[in-house]
C-alpha positions in Angstrom: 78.3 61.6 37.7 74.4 61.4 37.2 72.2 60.9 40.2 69.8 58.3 38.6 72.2 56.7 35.5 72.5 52.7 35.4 74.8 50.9 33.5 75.1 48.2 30.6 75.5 45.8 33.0 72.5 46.6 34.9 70.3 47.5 32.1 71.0 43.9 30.0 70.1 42.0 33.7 66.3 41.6 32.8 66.1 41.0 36.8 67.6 43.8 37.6 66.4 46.4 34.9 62.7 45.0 34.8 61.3 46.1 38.4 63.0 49.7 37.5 59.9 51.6 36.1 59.8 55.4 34.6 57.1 57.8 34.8 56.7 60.7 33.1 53.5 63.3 32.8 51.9 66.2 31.2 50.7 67.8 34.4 47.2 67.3 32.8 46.3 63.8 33.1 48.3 62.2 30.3 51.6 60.4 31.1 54.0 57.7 29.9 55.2 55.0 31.5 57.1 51.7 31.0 60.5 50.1 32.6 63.9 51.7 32.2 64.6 49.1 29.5 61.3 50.1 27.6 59.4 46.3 28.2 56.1 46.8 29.2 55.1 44.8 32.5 52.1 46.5 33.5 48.3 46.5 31.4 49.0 50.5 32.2 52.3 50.9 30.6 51.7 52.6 27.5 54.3 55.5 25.3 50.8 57.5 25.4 48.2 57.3 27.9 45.9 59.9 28.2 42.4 60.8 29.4 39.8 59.9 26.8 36.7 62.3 28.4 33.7 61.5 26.2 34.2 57.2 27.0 35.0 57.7 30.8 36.9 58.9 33.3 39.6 56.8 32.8 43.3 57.1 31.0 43.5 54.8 28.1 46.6 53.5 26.0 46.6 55.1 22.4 50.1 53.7 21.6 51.9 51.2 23.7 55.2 51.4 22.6 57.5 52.0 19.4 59.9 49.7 18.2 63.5 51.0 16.9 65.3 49.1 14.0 68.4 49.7 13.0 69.7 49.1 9.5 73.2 48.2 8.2 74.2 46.8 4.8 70.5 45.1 4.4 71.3 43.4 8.2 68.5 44.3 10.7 69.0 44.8 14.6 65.4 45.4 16.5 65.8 47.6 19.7 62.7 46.7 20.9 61.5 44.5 23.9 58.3 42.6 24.7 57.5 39.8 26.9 55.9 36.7 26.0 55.0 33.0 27.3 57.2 30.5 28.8 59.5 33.6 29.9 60.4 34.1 26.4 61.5 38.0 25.2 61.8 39.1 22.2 63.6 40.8 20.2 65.7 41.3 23.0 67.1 44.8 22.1 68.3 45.2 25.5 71.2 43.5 25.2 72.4 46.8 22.7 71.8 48.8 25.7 74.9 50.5 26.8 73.5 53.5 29.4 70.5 54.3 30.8 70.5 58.2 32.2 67.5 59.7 33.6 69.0 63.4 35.3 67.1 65.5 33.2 65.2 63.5 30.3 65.3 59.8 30.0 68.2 59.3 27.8 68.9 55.3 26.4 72.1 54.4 24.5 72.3 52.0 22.4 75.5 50.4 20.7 74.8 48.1 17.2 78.4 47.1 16.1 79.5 50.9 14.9 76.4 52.4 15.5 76.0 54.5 18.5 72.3 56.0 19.0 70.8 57.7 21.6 66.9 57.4 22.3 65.8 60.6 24.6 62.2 61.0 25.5 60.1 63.7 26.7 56.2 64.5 27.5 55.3 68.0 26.3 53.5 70.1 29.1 49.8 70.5 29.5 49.4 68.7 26.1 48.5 65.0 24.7 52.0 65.0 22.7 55.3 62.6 23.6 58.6 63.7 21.6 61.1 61.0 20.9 64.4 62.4 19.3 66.9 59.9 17.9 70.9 61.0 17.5 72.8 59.3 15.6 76.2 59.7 17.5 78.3 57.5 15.6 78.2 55.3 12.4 80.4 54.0 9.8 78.3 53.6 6.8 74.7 54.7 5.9 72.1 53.7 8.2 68.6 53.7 8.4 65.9 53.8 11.2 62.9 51.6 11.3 59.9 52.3 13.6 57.0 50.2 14.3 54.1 51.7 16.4 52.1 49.1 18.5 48.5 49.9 18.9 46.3 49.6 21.9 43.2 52.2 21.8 42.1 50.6 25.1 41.2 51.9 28.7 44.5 51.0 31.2 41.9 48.4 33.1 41.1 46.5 30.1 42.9 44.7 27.4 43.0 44.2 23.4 42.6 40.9 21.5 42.9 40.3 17.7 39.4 41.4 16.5 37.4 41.9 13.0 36.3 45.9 14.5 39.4 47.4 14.7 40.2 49.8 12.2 42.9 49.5 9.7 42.7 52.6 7.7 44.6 55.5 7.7 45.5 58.6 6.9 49.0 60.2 5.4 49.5 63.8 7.0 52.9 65.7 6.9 56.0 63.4 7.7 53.6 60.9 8.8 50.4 59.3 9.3 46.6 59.7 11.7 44.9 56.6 12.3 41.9 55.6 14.5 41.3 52.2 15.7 37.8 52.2 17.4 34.9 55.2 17.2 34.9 57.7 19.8 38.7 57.6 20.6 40.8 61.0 19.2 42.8 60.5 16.0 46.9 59.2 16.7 48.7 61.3 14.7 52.7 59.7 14.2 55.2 61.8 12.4 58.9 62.9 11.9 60.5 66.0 11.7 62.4 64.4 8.6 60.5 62.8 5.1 60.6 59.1 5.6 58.0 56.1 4.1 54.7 54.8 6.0 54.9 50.9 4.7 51.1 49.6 5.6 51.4 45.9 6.8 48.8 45.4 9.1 48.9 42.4 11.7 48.4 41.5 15.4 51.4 40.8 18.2 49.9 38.0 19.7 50.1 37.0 23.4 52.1 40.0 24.9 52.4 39.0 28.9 52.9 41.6 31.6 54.3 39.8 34.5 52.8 42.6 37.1 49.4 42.2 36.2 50.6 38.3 36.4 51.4 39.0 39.9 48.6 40.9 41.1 46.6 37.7 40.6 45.0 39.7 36.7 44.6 38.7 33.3 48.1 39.4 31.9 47.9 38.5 28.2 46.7 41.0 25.3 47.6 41.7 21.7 48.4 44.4 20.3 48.0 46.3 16.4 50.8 47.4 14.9 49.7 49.1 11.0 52.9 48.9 9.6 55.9 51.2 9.6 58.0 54.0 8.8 61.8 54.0 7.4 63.9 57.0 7.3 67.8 57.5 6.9 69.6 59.3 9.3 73.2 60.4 8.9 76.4 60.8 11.5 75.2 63.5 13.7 71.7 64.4 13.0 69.3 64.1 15.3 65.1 63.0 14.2 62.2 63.8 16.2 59.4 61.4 16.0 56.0 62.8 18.3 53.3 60.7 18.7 49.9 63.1 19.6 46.1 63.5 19.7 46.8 66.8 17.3 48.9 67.6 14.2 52.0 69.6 14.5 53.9 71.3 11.5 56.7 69.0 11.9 59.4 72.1 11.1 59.0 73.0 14.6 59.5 69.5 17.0 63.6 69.8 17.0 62.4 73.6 18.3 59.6 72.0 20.4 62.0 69.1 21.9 64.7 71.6 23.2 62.4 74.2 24.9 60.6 71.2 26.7 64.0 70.1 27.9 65.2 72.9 29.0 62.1 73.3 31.4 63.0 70.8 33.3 64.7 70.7 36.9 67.5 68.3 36.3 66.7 65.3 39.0 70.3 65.4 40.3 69.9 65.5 44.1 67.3 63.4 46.4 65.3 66.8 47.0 65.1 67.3 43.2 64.2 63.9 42.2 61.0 64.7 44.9 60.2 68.0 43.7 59.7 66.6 40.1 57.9 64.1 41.2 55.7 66.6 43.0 54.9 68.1 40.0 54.1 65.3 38.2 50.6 65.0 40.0 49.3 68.4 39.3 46.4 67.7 36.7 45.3 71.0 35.6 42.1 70.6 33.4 41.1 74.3 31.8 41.2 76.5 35.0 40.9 73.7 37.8 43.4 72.5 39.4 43.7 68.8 41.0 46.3 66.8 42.4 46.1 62.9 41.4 46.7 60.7 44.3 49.2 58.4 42.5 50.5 56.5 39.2 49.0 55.0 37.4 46.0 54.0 38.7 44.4 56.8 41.2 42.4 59.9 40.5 41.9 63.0 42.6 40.6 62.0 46.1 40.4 64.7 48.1 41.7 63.0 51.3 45.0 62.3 49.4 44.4 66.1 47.8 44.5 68.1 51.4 47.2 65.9 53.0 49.2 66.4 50.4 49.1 69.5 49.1 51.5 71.2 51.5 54.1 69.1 50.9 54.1 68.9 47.4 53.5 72.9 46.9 55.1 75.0 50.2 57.6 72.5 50.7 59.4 73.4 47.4 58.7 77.1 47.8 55.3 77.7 45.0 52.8 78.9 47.0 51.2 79.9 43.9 50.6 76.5 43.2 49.1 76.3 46.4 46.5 78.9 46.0 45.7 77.5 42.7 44.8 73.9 43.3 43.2 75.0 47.1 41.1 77.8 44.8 39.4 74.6 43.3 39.2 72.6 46.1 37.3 75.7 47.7 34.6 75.4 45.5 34.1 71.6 45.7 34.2 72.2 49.6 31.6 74.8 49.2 29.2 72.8 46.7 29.3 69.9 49.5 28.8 71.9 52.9 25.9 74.1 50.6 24.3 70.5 49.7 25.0 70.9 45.9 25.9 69.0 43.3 29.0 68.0 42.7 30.7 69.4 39.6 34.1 69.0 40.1 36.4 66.0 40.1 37.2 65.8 43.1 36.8 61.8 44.6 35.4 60.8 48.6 34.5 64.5 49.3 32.4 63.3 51.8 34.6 61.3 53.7 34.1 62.4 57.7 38.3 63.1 57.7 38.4 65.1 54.4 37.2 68.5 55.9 39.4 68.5 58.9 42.6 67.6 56.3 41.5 70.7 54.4 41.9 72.8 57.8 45.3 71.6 58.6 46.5 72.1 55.0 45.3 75.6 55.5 47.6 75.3 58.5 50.3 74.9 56.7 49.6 77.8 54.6 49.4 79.5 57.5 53.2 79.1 58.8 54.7 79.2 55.4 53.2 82.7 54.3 51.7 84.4 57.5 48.7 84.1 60.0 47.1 87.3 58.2 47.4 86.5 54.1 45.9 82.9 55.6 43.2 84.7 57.4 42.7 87.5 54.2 42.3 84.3 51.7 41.2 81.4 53.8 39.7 83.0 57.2 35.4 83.1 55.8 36.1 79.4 54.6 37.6 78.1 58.0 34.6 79.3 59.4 32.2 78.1 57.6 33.7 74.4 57.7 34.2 74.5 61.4 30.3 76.2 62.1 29.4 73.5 59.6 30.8 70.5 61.8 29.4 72.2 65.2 26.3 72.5 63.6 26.3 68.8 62.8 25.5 69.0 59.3 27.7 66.3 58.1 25.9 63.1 57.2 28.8 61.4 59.7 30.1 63.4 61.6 28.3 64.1 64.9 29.7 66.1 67.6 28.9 64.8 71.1 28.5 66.4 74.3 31.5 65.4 75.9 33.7 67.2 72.7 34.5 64.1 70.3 33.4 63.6 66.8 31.6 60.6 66.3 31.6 58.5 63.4 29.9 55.2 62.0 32.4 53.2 60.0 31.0 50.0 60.2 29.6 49.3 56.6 31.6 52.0 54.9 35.3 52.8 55.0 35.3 56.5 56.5 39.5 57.1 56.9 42.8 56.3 55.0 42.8 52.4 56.4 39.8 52.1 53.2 40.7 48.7 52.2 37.1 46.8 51.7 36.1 42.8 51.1 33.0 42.2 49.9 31.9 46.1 50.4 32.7 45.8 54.3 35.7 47.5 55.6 39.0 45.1 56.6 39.4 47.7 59.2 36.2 49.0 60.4 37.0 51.5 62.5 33.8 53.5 64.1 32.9 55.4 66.6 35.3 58.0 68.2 38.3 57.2 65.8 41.5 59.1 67.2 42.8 60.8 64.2 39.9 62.3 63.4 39.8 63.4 67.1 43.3 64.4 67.1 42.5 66.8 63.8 39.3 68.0 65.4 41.2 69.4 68.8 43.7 70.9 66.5 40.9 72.4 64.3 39.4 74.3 66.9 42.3 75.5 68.3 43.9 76.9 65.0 40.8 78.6 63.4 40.0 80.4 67.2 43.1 81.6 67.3 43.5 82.6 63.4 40.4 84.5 63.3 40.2 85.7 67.2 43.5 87.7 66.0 41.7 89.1 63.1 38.8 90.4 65.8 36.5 88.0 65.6 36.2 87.2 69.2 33.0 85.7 70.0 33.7 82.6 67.6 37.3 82.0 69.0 36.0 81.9 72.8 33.0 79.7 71.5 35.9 77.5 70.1 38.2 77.9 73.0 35.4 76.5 75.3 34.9 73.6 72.9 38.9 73.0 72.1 38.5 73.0 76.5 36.0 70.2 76.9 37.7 68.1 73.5 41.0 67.9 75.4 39.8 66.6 78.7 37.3 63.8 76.7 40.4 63.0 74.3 42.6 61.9 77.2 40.1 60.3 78.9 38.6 58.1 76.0 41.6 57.3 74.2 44.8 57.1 76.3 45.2 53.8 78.1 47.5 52.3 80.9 50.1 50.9 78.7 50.5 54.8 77.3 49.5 54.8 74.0 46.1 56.2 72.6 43.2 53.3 71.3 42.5 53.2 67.6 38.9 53.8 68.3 36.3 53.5 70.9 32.9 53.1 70.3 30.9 52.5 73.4 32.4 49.3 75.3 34.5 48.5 71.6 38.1 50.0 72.2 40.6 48.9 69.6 43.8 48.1 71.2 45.5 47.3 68.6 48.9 49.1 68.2 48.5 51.7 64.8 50.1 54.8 63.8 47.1 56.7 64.0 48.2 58.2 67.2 50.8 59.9 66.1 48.8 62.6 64.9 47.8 63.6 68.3 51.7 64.1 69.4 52.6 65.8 66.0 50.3 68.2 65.4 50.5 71.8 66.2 47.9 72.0 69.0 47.4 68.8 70.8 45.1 67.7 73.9 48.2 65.6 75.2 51.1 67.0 77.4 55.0 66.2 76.5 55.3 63.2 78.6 52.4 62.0 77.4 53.3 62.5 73.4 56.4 61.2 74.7 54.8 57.6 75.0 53.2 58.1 71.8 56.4 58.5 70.2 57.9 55.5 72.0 55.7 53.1 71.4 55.2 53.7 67.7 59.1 53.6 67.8 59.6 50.3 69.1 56.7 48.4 67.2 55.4 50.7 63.7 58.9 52.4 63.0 60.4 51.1 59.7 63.2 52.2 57.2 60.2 52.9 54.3 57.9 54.1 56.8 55.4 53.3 60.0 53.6 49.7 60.2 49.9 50.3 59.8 49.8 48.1 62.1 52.3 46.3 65.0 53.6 43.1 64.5 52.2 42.6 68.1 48.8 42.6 67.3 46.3 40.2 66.7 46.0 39.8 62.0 49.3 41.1 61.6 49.9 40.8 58.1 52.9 42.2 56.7 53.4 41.4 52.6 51.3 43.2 50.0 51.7 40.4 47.6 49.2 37.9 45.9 45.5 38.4 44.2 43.6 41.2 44.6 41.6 39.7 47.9 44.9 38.9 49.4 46.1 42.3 49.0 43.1 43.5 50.4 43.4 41.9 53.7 47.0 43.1 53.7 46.6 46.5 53.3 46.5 48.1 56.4 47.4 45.2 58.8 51.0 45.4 58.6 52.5 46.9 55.7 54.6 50.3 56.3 53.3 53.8 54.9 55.8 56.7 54.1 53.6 59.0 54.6 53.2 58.4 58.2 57.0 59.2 58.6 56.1 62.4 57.8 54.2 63.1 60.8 56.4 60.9 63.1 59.6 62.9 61.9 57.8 65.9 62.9 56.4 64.7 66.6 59.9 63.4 66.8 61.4 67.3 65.8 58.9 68.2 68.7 59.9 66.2 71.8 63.8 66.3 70.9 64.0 69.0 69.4 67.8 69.7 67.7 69.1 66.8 69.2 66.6 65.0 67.2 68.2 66.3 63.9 70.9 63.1 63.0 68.1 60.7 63.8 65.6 62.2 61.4 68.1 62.5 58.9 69.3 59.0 59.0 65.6 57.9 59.0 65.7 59.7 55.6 68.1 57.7 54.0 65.9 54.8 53.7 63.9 56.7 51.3 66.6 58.3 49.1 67.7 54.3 48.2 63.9 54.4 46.7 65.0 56.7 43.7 67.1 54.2 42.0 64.5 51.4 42.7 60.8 50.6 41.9 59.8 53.7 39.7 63.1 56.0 39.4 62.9 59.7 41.0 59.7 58.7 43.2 58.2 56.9 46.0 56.0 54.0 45.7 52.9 53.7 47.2 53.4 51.4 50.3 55.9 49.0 51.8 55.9 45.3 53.2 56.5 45.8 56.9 58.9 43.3 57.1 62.6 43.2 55.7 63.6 43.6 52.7 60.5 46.4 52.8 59.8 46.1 49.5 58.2 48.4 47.5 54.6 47.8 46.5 51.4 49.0 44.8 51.0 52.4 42.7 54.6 53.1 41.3 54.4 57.2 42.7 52.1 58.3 45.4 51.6 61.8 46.3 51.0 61.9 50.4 54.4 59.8 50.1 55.9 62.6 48.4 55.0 65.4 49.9 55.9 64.0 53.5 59.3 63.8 53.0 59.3 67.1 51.3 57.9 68.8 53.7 60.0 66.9 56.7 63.5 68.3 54.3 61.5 72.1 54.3 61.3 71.2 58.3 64.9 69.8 58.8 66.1 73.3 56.4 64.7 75.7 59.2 66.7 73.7 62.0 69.9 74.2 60.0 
């Protein structure tokens, strides 16, 4: 039985089938995305979105979606499915749906009185091109296919209305036709592998509704061009590719072009393999850089998201390759902002206080998955210059006080992961000596003094001993309290008291300024008030503004973010303070904490992790549909769990 396959039942139950999204991408930028029963809900749903360079830096939706007609003895039956007002759908091809199987390609079958047909859809690699190859498995009589492209040629935060500008030319090109609706977007070149008959008849789907945008408090109406479109026959057996691209293809080679893309692919037929393609799908290589986005469909390469997950998403499944290769990039975007250069690379918040001490403990990582001395060969000259850069105090906000701490102003500017903003001010404005930061500073100096004192370089490892020395003592003494747990902050006579997961860090980490008992009331507290099934609370139910469901308009959301709703990522680091105070005992509880994540891979977007949780029960899944420190956590706690076993 397939790991991720849903049934007729489930896939004609709009309620059910609706929230189930799919993602797939081209590991540069490009992706498709829609719901398992192809409706799209979501102003970024689109069968080709891909990055338009010369307009902006944004994806934009080239062709929404294609609608499938099949054609019996003159009688038409419309496979396609879009969402209008007053709840109304139409033309309701879902009900034809018989299986829905997603192990290795998405696969859709549908069943039209004796027709059988499979729909199977894949994303080429590394290029703007999405195959769709049709099967006739069964049929009595002669049938014919109908497709009907519909049109966007508008950036994912926008939306298109019936207009006079839009062009309605085209072009006819092999087995198909280009077309172009506005200037400076590429050429959408639609053809077959098969001769068929472009039939131009222009018009405007009016009043398309995506419910999510509906729900996020947005605009949710658009409407959308469709030029005409193409018939072909298809007999018993055979099998048509239709490709839908930025770039003509000699249409002789998609059946050859479909089947080596296919069999590329890891077949997502386990929890771990439904992650590790996932992984994958946030690499955006661009010529010889190398980024990792921070989630679907909406994020771009922040480097925050960039250094805490790269670990996971590259060691954890075994490519340090594609380690080396992404970090090789984010080397020289580190180096252009501790040299006070511009900025040439794509790389988002670079100058984010956190961001430099992330980029040390993903070199960490490194570190234990290869060995101290290849880390030290490739990585040693850059840990020291970061590190001499932060002693130095040449970060804009980052200043390093005499009693050891790192100091930080985050009044009027978000400066760590809890970013959320109203009205440009932070929700959560944390400043001053913020404890993760604090926690990744003590287990900076520790690792790069040891790292390069074993490689000879002894004066800079005592100079960092010394300073790892006084950091310890301070840490203890500013942030632990007499309840046990560590303050979210203290700036002067301001000490958050509030109960976060923040702390954690400081008991999971490799080098920590607190003793075992001490990580030991760490642990327990965020145990008892943070720990969820999807994740830790950002913040405890406890506290004062707890606010638990990531639902309503945009300013709603924002108050939301970080005051109560539950991060996966966090259980990453939890899971692995947990491994360190119980050790192999600990083993059935992290693994049952794991479970709650593997019921994600059926749910929201199929074979990933969404971006954050509602704290409270059910814990349901919200914002981006796949985000990469989510990810990567759990991979890396199943790489963690593996060396146990």
């Amino acid at each position: 039985m397939s790991y991720l396959r849903f049934d007729k039942t489930l896939m004609i139950n709009l309620e059910e089938s609706l929230p189930r999204e799919i993602l797939r991408t081209n590991k540069s930028g490009a992706y498709h995305c829609t719901t398992i029963v192809d409706c799209n809900t979501r102003k970024y749903h689109g069968l080709l979105v891909i990055p338009v360079p010369n307009l902006d830096d944004e994806n934009h939706v080239l062709l929404s979606s294609l609608d499938e007609t099949v054609i019996q003895h003159g009688a038409e039956f419309n496979l396609g499915l879009h969402k209008y007002s007053g709840d109304n759908f139409s033309p309701k091809g879902h009900k034809y749906i018989r299986e829905f199987d997603c192990e290795k390609i998405p696969v859709t079958t549908y069943r039209v009185g004796g027709v059988v047909l499979t729909k199977e859809k894949i994303f080429v690699h590394h290029e703007n091109r999405m195959l769709i190859r049709y099967t006739l498995v069964d049929a009595h009589s002669p049938t014919t296919l109908r497709f009907r492209p519909f049109l966007a040629f508008r950036s994912v935060r926008e939306y298109t209305n019936e207009n006079l500008q839009a062009r309605r030319d085209y072009q006819e090109i092999e087995n198909g036709i280009k077309t172009c609706m506005y200037p400076g977007y590429p050429e959408l070149y639609m053809q077959l592998n098969k001769k068929n008959t472009f039939h131009f008849m222009p018009d405007w789907y009016r009043g398309i509704e995506y419910p999510k945008e509906q729900e996020r408090g947005y605009n949710f109406k658009e409407d959308l061009y469709v030029p005409g479109y193409f018939e072909v026959s298809i007999k018993k057996g055979e099998s048509i590719v239709f490709s839908a691209a930025i770039s003509e293809v000699s249409t002789r080679q998609l059946k050859r072009m479909f089947d080596e893309a296919v069999n590329d692919r890891t077949p997502r037929d386990s929890f771990y393999n439904c992650l590790k393609n996932s992984a994958h799908q946030f690499f955006n290589v661009q010529g010889e850089d190398n980024y990792i986005l921070a989630g679907y469909p909406w994020f771009k390469c922040r480097a925050r998201d960039m250094f805490v997950s790269l670990p996971g998403l590259t060691l954890a499944v075994d490519e340090p390759q594609q380690f080396e290769q992404t970090m090789a990039t984010a080397e020289k975007a580190i180096r252009q902002y501790i040299n006070d250069e511009p900025l040439t690379y794509n790389i988002y918040e670079m100058d984010d206080p956190d961001v430099l001490l992330w980029a040390i403990w993903a070199l960490q990582q490194y570190s234990k998955e290869t060995t101290r001395e290849q880390c030290r060969q490739k990585y040693g000259a850059l840990l020291e210059d970061i590190i001499n850069f932060i002693i130095k105090r040449k970060h804009d906000n980052l200043f390093l006080h005499e009693n050891g701490l790192l100091y930080t102003n985050g009044k009027e500017k978000a400066v760590t992961w809890m970013n959320s903003t109203v009205n440009g001010y932070p929700v959560v404005p944390r400043s001053g000596y913020i404890v993760e930061i604090n926690a990744l500073w003590y287990n900076a100096l520790c690792f790069i003094g040891n790292l390069l004192g074993e490689g000879g370089n002894t004066a800079l490892a005592e100079t960092l001993s010394a300073q790892a020395a006084k950091t310890a003592i301070s840490f203890v003494e500013v942030f632990r309290n007499e309840y046990g747990y560590l303050l979210d902050y203290v700036d002067g006579n301001m000490m958050d008291w509030s109960v976060r997961p923040n702390m954690i860090f400081a008991a999971a980490f490799d080098y920590s300024p607190l003793d075992r008992m001490q990580k030991k009331q760490v642990l327990d507290i965020v145990t008892k008030e943070l720990l969820t099934p999807k994740g830790l609370r950002s913040l405890s139910p406890k506290s004062g503004g707890y606010n638990p469901n990531y639902v309503g308009p945009q300013l709603q959301r924002d108050y939301a973010y970080h005051q109560g709703t539950a991060w996966p990522w966090l259980m990453g680091f939890y899971l692995e303070a947990y491994l360190r105070i119980y050790k192999m005992s600990g083993l059935s509880f992290v693994e049952r904490q794991l479970i709650g994540f593997e019921e994600e891979i059926t749910s929201h977007c199929i074979g990933t992790i969404s971006e954050l949780f509602d704290g409270n029960p059910p814990f349901k899944g919200r914002g981006a549909i796949s985000f990469a420190m989510n990810v990567a956590e759990i991979l890396r706690i199943l790489k963690l769990l593996s060396k146990f076993n």
